[in-house]
N, C-alpha and C positions, 0 to 999 in steps of 0.2 A: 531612602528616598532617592531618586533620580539626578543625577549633581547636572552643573554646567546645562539648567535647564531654560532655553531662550525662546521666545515666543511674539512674535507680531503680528498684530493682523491690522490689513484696512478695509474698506469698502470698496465695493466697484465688481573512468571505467576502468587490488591487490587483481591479480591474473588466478582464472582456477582454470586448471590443465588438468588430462587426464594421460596415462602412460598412452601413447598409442599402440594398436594391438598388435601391429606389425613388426612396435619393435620387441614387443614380450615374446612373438613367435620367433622373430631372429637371436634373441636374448636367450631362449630352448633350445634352437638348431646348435647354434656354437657351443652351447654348453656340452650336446649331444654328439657332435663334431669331435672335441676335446675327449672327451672320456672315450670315444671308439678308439682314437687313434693312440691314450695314452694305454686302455687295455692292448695293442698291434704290437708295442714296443716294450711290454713288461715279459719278460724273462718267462722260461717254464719255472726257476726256481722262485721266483716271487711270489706271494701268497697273492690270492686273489683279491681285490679289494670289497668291499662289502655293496651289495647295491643301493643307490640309494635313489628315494623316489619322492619328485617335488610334485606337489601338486596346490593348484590356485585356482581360486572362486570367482570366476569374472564377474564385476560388478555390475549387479542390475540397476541401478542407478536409484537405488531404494537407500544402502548401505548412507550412514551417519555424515553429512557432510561438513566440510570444516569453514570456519569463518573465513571470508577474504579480506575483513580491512587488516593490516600491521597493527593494529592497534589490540589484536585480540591476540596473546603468542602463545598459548594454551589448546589442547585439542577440546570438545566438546565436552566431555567429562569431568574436564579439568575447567571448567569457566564457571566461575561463580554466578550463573543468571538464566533465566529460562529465555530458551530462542528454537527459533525452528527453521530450517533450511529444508524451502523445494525445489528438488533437481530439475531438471529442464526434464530428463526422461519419463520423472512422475507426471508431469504437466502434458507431454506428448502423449502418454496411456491416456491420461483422461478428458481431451481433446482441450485444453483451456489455452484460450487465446488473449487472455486481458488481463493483469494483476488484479481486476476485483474475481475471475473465476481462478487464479491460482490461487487467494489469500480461504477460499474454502478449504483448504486442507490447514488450517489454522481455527481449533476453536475459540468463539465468543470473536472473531475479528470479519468484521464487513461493513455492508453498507444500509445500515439500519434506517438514516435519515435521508431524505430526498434533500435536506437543506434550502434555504429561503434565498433571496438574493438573485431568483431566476437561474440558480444552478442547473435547477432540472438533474438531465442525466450525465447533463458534459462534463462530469469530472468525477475523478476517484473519491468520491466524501467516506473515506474510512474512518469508522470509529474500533477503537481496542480498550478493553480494558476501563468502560466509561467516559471515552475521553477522543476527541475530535483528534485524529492522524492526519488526517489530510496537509498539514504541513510538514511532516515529520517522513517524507518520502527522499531515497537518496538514491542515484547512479553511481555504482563504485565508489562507493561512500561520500560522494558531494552533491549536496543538497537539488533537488529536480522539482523548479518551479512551473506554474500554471496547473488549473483547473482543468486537467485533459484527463481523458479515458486510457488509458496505457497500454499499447501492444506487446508483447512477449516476444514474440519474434526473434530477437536478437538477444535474449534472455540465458543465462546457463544455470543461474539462481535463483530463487528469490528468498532471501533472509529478511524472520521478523524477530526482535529484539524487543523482549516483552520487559518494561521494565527501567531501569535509570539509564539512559541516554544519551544525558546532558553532558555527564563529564569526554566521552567520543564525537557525539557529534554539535556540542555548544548546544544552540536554540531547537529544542525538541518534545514535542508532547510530552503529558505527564503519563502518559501509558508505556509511550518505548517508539521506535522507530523502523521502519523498512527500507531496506536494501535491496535492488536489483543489479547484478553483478552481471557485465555484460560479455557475449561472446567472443574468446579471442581468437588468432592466429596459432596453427599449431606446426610441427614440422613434419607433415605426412599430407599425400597426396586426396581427398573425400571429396564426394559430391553427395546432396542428401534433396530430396527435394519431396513436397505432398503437393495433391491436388487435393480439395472437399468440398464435397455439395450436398446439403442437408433442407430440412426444414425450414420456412419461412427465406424461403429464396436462400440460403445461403450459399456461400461459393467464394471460396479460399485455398490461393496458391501461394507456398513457400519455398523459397530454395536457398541451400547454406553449401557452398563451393570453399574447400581450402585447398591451397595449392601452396605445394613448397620452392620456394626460387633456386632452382638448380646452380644458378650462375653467381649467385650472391649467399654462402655459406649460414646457415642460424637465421633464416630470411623466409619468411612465412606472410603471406596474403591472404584474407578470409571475406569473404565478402556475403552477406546474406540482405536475402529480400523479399516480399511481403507485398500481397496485393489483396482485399477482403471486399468484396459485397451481400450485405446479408440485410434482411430483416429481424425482426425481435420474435421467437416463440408467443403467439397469444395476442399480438399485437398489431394493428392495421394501420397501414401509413409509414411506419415507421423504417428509417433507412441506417445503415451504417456501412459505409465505403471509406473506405482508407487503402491508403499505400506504402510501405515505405521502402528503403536504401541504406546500408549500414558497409559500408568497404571499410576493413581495416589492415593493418601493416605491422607485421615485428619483426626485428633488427635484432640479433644478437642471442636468438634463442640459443637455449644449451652453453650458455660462456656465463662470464660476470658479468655481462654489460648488457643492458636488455633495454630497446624502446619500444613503445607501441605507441601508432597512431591512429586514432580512432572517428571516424565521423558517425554519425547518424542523422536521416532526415524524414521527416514522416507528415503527410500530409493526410488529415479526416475532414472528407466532405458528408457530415450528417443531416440526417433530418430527425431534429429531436423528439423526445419524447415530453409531456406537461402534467403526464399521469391521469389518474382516473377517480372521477369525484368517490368520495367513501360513503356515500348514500347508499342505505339498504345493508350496508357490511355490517355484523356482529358487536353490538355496542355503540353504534349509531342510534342520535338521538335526534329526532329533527325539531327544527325551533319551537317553541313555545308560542310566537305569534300567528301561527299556521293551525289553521280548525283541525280540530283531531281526527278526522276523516283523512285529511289531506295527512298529517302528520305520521297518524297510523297504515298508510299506503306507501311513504317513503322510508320508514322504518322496516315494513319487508316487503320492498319491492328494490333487489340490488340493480345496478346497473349493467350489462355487459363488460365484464373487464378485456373486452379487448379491443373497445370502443376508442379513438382516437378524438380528444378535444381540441387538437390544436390547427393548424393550417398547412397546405402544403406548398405554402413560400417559406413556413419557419426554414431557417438552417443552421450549422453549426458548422462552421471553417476554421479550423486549425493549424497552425503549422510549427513544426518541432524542427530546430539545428543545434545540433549539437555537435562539435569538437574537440576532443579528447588525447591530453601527449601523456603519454606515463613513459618514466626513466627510472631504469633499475639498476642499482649498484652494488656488488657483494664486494665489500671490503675485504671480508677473511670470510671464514667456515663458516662465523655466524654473528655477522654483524651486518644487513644491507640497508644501503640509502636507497630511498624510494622520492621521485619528484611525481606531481599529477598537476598537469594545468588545465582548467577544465575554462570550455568560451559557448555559451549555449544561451539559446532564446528560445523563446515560445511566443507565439502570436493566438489571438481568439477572436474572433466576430461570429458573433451569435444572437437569432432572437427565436423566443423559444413561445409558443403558448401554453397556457394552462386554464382548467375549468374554474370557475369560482361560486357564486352564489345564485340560486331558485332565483328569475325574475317573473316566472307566470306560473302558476294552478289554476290554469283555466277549468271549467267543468268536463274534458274527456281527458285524465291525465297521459293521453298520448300526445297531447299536445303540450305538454309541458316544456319551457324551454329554461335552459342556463347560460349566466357571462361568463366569457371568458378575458383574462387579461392575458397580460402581453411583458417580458420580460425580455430585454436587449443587453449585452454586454462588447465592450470593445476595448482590448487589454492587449499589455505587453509584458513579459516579464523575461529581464532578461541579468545574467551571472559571470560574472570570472572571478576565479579563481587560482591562487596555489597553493598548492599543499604540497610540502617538508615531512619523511618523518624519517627516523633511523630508528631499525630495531637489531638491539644484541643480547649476547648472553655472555656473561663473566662470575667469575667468583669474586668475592670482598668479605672479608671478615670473618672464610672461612663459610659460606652461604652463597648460593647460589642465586645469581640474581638473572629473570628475562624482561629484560627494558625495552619500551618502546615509545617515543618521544617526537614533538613534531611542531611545527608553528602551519601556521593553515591564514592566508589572506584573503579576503571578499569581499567584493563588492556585487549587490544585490539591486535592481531597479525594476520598478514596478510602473505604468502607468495604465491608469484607464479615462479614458471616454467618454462622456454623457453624450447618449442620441435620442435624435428626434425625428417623429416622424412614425412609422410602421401603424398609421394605424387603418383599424377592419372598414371596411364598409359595411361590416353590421358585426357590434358582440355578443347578439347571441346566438345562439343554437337549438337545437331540440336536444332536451334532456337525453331520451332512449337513442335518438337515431342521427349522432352529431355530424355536421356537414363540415368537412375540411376543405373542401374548394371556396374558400372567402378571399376576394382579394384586397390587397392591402396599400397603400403609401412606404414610399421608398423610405429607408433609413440616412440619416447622416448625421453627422458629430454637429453639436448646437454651442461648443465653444468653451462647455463644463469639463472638471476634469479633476482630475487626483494624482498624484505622484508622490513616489518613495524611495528612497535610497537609501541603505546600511550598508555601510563599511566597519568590516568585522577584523580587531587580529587576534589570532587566538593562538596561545601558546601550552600545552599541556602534556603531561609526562604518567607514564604506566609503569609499574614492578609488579612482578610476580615474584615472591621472593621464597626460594623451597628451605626449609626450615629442616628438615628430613627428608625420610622416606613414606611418610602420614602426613604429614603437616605444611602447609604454603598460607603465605598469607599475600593476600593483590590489594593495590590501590591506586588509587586514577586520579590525577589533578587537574583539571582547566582553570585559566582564566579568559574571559574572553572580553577583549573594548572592544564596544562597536557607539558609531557615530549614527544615529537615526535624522534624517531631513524628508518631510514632508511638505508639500504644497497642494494647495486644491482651490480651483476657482469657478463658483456656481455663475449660473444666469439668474439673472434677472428677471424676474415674474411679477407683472400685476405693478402692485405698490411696495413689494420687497425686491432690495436693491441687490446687486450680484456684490459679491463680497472674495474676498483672497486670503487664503489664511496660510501663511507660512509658518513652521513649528521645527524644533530641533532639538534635540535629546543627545547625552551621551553617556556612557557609564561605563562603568568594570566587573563584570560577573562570575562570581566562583562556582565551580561546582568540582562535586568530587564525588568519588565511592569508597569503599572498603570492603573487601569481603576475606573471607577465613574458608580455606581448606581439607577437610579431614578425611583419608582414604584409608578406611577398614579393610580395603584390599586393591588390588594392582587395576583390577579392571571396575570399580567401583569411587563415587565420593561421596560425601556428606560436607554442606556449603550452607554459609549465611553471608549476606548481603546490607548493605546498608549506604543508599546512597543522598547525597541532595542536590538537586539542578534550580535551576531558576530561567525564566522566559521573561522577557523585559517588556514591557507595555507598548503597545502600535504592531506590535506581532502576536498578538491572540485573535484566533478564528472566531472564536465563542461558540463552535458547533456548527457553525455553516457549511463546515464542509467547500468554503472556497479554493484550499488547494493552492493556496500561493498567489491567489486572488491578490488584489491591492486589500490594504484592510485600513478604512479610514479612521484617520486618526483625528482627535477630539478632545476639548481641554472638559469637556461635560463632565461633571462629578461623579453620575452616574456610570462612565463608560472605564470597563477596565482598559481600552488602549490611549484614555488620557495618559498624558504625558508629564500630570500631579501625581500620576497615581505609582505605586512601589510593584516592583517586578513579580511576580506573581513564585511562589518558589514549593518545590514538589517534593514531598519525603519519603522514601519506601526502603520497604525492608523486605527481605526473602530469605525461606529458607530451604532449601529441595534436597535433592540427592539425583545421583545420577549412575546409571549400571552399565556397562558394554556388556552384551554376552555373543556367543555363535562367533566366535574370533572375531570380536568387534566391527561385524555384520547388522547388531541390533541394538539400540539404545533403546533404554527407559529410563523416565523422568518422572518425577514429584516435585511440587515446591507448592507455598503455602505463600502469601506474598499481603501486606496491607500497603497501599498508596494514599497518601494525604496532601491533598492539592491548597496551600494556603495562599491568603490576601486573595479571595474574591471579594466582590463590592457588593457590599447588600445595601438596601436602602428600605425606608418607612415609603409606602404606595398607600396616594389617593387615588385610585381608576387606576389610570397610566401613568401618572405623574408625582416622579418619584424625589425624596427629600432626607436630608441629613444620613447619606450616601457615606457609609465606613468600607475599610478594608476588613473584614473581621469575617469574613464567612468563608466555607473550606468543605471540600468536599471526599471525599472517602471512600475508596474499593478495595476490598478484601477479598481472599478466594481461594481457591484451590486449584491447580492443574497437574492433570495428568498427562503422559507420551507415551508414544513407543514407535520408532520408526526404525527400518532396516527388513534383511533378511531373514525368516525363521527358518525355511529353509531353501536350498540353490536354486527350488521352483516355485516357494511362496513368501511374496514382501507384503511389506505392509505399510500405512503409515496413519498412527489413529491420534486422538486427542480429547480430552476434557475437560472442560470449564467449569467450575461452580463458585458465581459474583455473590458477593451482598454490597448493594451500594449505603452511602448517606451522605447530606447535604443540610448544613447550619448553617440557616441563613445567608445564601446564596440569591434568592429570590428575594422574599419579603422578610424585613426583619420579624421577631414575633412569631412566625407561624411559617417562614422556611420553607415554604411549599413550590414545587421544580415542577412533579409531575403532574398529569391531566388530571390523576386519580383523589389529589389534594395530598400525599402523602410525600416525607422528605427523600425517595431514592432517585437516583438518579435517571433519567428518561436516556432510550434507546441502547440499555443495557441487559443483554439477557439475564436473567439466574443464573441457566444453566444450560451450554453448548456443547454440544460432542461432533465429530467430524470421525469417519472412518474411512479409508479404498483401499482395497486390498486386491493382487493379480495372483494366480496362479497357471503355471507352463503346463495343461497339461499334456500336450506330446510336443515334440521338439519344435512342430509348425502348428502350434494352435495356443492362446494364451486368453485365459477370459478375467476380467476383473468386474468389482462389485462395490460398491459404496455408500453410506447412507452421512445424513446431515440431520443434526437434531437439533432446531434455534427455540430455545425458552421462550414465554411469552416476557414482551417490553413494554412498558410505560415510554406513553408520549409525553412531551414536554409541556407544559403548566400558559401557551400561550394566547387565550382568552376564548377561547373557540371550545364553545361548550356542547354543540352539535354532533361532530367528532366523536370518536372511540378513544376512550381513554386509553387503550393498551391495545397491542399488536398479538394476536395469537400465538401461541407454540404452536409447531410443523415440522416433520419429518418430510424430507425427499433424499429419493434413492437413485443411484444410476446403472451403468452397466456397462463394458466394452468386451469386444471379441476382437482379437487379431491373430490371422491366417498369414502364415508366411508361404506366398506364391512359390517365389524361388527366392535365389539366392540374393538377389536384388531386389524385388518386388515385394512386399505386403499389403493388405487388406486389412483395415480397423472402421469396427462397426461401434456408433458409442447409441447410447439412448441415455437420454437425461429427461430429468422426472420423470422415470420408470413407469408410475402409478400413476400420472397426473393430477400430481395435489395441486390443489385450488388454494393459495397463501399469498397472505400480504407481504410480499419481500420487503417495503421500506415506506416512511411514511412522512409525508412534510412535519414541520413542528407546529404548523395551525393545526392540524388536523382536519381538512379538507380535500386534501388529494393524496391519492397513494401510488405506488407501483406495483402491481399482479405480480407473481414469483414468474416466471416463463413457465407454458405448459409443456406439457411431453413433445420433445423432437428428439430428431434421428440425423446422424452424419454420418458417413462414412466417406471413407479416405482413403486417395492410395500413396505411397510411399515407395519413393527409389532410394536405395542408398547404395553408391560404388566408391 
């Protein structure tokens, strides 16, 4: 239980670097240099020395990549857990501009739910593994709050960490965690920059400038930037413009002594999406108090999915600051201190529409009209932080030990806004042929509001301990206190008073892992897993997919982020193997993994109104994955994946009968089966390179939330893509991409009523050109 639990209320950005190529070519001249001049000066009676011939694989940007946080000191092979890192170069091949189109080269991981709460599409609502991500998103391993769409831009990685989390980054989904590792300064002189214009208005400029400070030694400037306006494939009205800014600074490169200073700022001015009613879609049931004529008309008669129900005053304004010092220290060979202060906010103002329920079946069903409601959000969420960690390597005992250890400070604040006001001069619309010219009433804050604040200090220690030349054993400790303080103050409506409820939590939370090492050979392992985290109540999403949202806290018995209620705590085990082959060019992966999510709340339900409310229900994903990413050969990469879930849930819903999803059965909703992800390029002549890819999402159950209208389940769908790039000259390229190749027609994600969906994008085309000096 929760200690020190008080309650009142009254009325009323680790660095990844790459060699530069300039200095491996002068690193070849000297060596070449060297050996002429030592053969000029070797004697006639001297034997000849032997020739010898290096030769190296430049990296296609496919090859295995290594973790950035200090907290991981093992290469890939060697890490007891499944994870997947995508390079920036994969992501360039295959034109993705946003973490939810980078996280497709990850299977079973996306954006299944549209989530409730007026999210709509402004925010990254990932789910992995059964289980809501969307808070579990980090920049250079510290935590990146708000409910925003995420640019890449400034991207060099993106690492997902499928799996126990808790013990690296404290408060973390019970699936695992994502990382975006961001671009640094390097010591050589680039310029890189794209123009692209594609389908659905698109039109996108980037440019990434590094320059090295001549006058100030290990002094490197990077600066990149981002400008995007585009519409949605398939979609009418719909706008996405954004811009952003990312200048950064290192000090000290190539010494012991390293800073970086980092900013980022990003400004999205949208016009959202509300989705598209599910009427007529495949397992659409229309109500029951509708004459069967009518009924049987709207059951197949689908709607146009690229029909726009919302308005075009909706917007979605944004804006992202982020500040970032990293300081690096090498004690000795192999021991460095690492400091990261991290100072960043997010801002949101958004109101979004969306369709909702038949209000007319007149007699000529052209004239059928539908309401639409209205969803407003005005939020802040803003972070500092530092983070401590030191990693070394020593012997003790005759053992080898790689330590890595850290204390981490935070302070997190969350607030949002109650507004008033936005509403239509008429809500509704014609079913087939919606009018988005409706005008509206201005928005403004009505005086409601919510607020959060956690101050976390977390203290936690790593080993990797090598036992042999076969055998290592890892283990990870956290604890982490953190202080939770919420406040929230409603208005006053009618003959209910406005009320103020102030709440406050504090506690201590452990978490930890173990995993065991076995290497049957040098370039191969065999690994088991076994970790436990815990998430502390007033920080679970519940599947909203908020994103860092404010998430209101409530002493209700029914809510798991009451503040009676016990920290929610996650169990998994893993067991994989993992292979380098092609001179560790190409990894493959296996692993087998069960997760067991305990203390959900279940309760006994009369209609909606729920009673004698336990901790006792728990939820459960098992599975299987497959990998393989890297080189096969110098002209073809690859990088592929496959998922195969089985979910289950005990009494999570209703006690007695357990039931989560649409279908009355206990699995988990917006969990595939079964996921596969493939893209693969190959060179075929020196200036030409084409790449191919396909995506396979199992069919999903919707979630069990009273809407019986609705499709219980989301189809299984295949989509394929395509790229060609033509190297002009030496500077110059051409890249042609085509996504959904075939133009499949698929439900990409679906609310948890089951009334409105989002259409997958249909077939577009981009093409890009590319300077790099």
């Amino acid at each position: 239980m929760a200690k020190n639990l008080h309650i009142k209320s009254r009325k009323h950005a680790s660095t990844v670097q790459r060699a530069p190529a300039a200095g491996v070519v002068a690193a070849a001249a000297i060596a070449t240099f060297g050996l002429s001049a030592q053969a000029q000066t070797t004697s006639a009676d001297t034997p000849a020395l032997k020739e010898v011939r290096v030769q190296s694989t430049q990296d296609s940007g496919y090859t295995p990549g290594t973790p950035s946080s200090p907290k991981f000191t093992q290469p890939q092979v060697n890490t007891t857990q499944t994870m997947s890192i995508i390079r920036s170069e994969v992501l360039k091949e295959q034109g993705a501009t946003t973490l939810t189109e980078a996280l497709r080269n990850v299977p079973g991981v996306g954006t299944f739910n549209i989530g409730e709460n007026g999210r709509m599409n402004t925010g990254d609502s990932v789910s992995m593994r059964g289980f809501d991500t969307s808070d579990s998103i980090f920049v250079d391993g510290v935590r990146d709050l708000g409910g925003i769409s995420r640019d890449i831009f400034n991207t060099e990685q993106v690492e997902v960490f499928k799996g126990p989390a808790g013990t690296d980054n404290g408060r973390t989904s019970a699936s695992g965690s994502i990382n975006l590792v961001t671009k640094q300064p390097r010591l050589e002189d680039s310029f890189s920059a794209s123009v692209g214009a594609g389908s659905a208005k698109y039109k996108r400029t980037t440019a990434d400038w590094n320059k090295q400070l001549t006058g100030l030694p290990g002094a490197a400037f990077r600066l990149n930037v981002m400008g995007e306006d585009s519409g949605t494939p398939g979609r009418d009205v719909v706008e996405n413009k954004k811009w952003g800014i990312a200048p950064s600074l290192a000090l000290g490169l190539g010494t012991d002594s390293r800073i970086f200073l980092n900013y980022l700022h990003v400004k999205q001015n949208n016009l959202p999406d509300g989705g598209v009613p599910v009427i007529g879609l495949p397992g659409y049931n229309a109500a029951s108090t509708l004459s069967p004529a009518v009924r049987q008309y709207l059951n197949t008669h689908r709607v146009n999915s690229s029909n726009f129900y919302g308005s075009v005053s909706d917007f979605d304004d944004t804006t992202v600051d982020m500040f970032t010092a990293k300081v690096e220290r090498d004690l000795s060979a192999g021991t460095t201190l690492q400091n990261i202060t991290r100072v960043g906010r997010t801002e949101q103002l958004f109101t979004a529409t969306r369709p909702n329920a038949i209000t007319s079946t007149a007699a000529d069903p052209a004239n059928w009209t539908i309401s639409r409601g209205s969803n407003s959000a005005d939020t802040s969420n803003k972070i500092i932080t530092n983070q401590t960690n030191l990693t070394t390597k020593l012997t003790a005992g005759g053992l080898e030990h790689s330590i890595s250890a850290g204390v981490e400070l935070t302070r997190e604040e969350a607030e949002a806004h109650t507004l008033a006001g936005g509403d239509y001069a008429s809500t509704t619309t014609n079913l087939w042929n919606p009018n988005p010219h409706v005008s509206r009433t201005a928005l403004k804050r009505n005086g409601g509001y919510s607020e959060r604040k956690i101050d976390t200090i977390s203290l936690y220690g790593f080993d990797t301990i090598k036992l042999n030349e076969q055998w290592a054993i890892n283990g990870g400790l956290r604890a982490d206190h953190y202080k939770l303080h919420s406040t929230s103050q409603t208005v006053a409506s009618g003959t209910t008073p406005a009320t103020f409820i102030d709440v406050k939590n504090s506690d201590t939370l452990w978490n930890w892992k173990l995993g065991v090492l076995f290497k049957p050979a040098t370039n191969g392992s065999i690994y088991a897993n076994y970790a436990l985290q815990q998430q502390p109540p007033g920080t679970v999403t519940g599947g909203d997919g908020a994103g860092g949202g404010v998430v209101t806290i409530t002493t209700s018995a029914s809510d798991i982020n009451s503040f009676f209620r016990n920290p929610q705590k996650t169990k998994t085990f893993e067991v994989g193997t993992k292979w380098e082959l092609a001179e560790k060019r190409l990894l493959l992966t296996g692993a087998v993994f069960h997760t067991e999510l305990n203390n959900q709340i279940s309760c006994d339900y009369l209609g909606n109104t729920a009673s004698n409310c336990v901790q006792d229900g728990k939820k459960t994903v098992k599975g299987l994955e497959l990998g393989a990413v890297g080189q096969i050969t110098n002209n073809w990469q690859v990088t592929t994946g496959l998922t195969l879930q089985r979910t289950h849930t005990d009494a999570s819903r209703q006690r007695g009968t357990g039931t989560i999803s649409a279908d009355g059965s206990n699995d988990l909703p917006f969990t595939p089966r079964t996921a596969f992800t493939l893209w693969s390029s190959y060179k075929v002549m020196p200036a030409l390179t084409i790449g191919a890819g396909g995506r396979y999402m199992g069919s999903m159950k919707k979630s069990n939330d009273g809407n019986v209208t609705g499709p219980a389940t989301i189809g299984a769908y295949w989509v394929f893509d395509a790229m060609a790039t033509y190297q002009v000259s030496k500077n110059v390229s051409l890249k042609f991409n085509v996504n959904n190749l075939f133009d499949k027609d698929y439900v990409a994600s679906i609310n948890r009523g089951g009334n409105r969906y989002f259409p997958g994008a249909e077939r577009s085309y981009r093409l890009t050109a590319n300077f790099d000096f």
